[in-house]
N, C-alpha and C positions, 0 to 999 in steps of 0.2 A: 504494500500500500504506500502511496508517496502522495504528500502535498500537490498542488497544483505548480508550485514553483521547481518545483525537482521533477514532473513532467515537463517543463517548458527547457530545463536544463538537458534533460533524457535528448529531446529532438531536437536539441541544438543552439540554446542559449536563446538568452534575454535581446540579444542583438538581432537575430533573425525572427524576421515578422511573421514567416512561414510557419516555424518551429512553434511559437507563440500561437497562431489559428491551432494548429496540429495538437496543443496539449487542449484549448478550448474544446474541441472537437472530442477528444478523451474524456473531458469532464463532463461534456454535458450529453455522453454517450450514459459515461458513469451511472449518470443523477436520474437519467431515465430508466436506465435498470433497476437501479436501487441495489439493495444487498442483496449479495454478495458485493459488490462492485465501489461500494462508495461507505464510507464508518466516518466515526467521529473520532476522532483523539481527544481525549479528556487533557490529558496534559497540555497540548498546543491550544486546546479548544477550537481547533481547524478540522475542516475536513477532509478525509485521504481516501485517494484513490483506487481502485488497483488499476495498475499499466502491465496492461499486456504485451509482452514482447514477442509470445511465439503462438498466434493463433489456436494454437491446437490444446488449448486449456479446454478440458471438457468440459466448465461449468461454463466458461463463453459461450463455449456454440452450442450448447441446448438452451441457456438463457436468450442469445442472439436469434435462434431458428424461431424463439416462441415469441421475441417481437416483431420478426419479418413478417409470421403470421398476422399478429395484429394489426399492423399498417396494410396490408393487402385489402 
């Protein structure tokens, strides 16, 4: 699980405006899924993510398949 700022880090730093779309795009993937995908830290009082680095996480893509259904 990683802050929203250590996803912008992940793809490529605070400089790059692409990298920056690219974590917004993770987080507001996240927030739609809900948990698994997005928690709270108590001690930061922030919210974290999970970033997915290699597709093939199981709970993605049965959580991912059952929102493509719902958008169709």
């Amino acid at each position: 699980m990683m802050s929203f700022g250590k996803i912008v880090m992940e793809e490529g730093g605070w400089q790059d405006k692409s990298a920056i779309r690219r974590a917004l795009f993770v987080v507001e993937r996240a927030t739609r899924l809900g948990a698994p995908f997005v928690d709270h830290n108590p001690w930061t009082r922030d919210r974290v993510f999970r970033y997915i680095v290699n597709s093939s996480d199981e709970t993605f893509r049965e959580t991912w398949k059952i929102e493509q259904q719902w958008q169709a």
